[in-house]
C-alpha positions in Angstrom: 8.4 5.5 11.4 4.9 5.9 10.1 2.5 8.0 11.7 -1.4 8.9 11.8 -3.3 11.6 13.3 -6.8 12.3 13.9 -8.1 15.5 15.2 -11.6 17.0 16.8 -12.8 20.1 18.2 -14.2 19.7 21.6 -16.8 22.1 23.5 -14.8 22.1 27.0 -12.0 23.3 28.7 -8.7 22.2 28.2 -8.4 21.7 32.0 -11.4 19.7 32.0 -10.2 16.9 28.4 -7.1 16.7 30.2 -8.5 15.1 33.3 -9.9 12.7 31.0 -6.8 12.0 29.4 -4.7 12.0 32.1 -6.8 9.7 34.3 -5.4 6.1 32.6 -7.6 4.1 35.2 -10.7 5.6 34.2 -10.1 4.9 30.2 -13.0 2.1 30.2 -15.8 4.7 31.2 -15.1 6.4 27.6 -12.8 5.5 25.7 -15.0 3.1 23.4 -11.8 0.1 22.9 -11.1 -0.3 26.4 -12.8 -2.8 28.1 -10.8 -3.0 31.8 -7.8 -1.1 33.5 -5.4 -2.5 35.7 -3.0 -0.6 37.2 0.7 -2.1 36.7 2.6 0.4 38.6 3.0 4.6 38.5 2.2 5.5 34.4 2.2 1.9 33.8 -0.9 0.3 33.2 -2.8 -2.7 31.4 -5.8 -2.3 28.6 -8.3 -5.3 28.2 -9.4 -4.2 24.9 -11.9 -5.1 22.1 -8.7 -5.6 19.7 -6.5 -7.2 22.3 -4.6 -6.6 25.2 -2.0 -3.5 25.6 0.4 -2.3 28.2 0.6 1.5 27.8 3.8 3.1 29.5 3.6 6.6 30.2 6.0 8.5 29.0 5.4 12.4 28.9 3.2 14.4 30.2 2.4 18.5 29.8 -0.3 19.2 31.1 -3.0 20.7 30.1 -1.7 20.5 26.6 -0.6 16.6 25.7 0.9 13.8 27.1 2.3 10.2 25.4 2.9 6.4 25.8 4.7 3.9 24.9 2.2 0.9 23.7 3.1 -3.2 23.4 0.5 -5.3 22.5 -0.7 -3.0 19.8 0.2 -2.4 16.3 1.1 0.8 17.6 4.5 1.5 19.6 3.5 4.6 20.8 0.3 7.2 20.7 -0.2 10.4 22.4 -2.8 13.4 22.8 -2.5 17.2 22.0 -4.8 19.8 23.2 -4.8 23.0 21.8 -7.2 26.1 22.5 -9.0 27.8 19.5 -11.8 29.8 20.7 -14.4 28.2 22.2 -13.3 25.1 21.8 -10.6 23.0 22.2 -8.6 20.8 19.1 -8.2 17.6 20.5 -5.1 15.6 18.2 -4.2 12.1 18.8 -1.6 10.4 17.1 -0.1 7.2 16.6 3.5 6.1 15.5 4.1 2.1 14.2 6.0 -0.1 12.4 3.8 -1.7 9.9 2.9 0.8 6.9 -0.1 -1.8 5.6 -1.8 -0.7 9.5 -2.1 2.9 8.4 -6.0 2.5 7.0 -7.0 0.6 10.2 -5.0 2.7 13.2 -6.7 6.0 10.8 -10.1 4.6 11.9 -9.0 3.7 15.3 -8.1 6.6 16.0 -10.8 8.5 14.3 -13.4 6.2 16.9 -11.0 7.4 20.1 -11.1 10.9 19.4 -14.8 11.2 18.8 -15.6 9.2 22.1 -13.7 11.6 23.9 -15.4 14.4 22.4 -18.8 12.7 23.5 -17.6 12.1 27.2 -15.9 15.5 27.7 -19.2 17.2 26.0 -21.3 14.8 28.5 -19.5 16.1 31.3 -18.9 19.6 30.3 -22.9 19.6 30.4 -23.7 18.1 33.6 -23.6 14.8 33.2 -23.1 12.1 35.3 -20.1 10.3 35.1 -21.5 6.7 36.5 -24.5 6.9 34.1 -22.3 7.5 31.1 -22.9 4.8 28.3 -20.0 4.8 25.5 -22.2 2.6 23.5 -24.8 5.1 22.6 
């Protein structure tokens, strides 16, 4: 099965990205594709995206360093994050597995978009910020 990854160095504790990560019903505050939540049931839950809509099932979680979820809906049938400490920051991995070979180019830039607004959101917070006032957008 084909498989992309992107990766990002984060200033913030691997405690803190986690949180971010790990909180599925907040994904629409930063995560710049996801548009609604809804909560299906425990690790189950429903994305109202840009590029569709996607039911993510968890399916493995470690924290602080990764967790992963199955995906239908999506060109992708499952994604997950990594977190690994290197100094004073933290790499922040995700990854994607699919079917389709030719959705390589596109699920690259996805994921290239998800791991940088993570970075910006984690950043925002790890500075003070205000988690209501945070705009994805900018």
């Amino acid at each position: 099965m084909p498989r992309v990854e992107k990766k990002v160095d984060i200033k913030a504790p691997q405690e803190k990205i986690f949180k971010i990560i790990d909180d599925d019903r907040d994904y629409a505050r930063w995560n710049i594709v996801v548009n609604k939540v809804t909560e299906l049931g425990p690790g189950n839950y429903f994305f109202k995206t840009n590029v569709g809509d996607v039911t993510s099932t968890r399916i493995e979680t470690n924290p602080p360093e990764s967790l992963s979820a199955t995906q239908e809906g999506s060109p992708m049938t499952s994604l997950g994050y990594v977190l690994k400490p290197k100094g004073d920051v933290v790499e922040a991995t995700i990854w994607a597995e699919f079917d389709d070979p030719g959705q390589e180019p596109i699920l690259g830039i996805a994921g290239e978009m998800l791991v940088k607004s993570l970075k910006k959101y984690a950043e925002y917070l790890e500075a003070g910020g205000n988690p209501d006032e945070f705009n994805k957008k900018k």
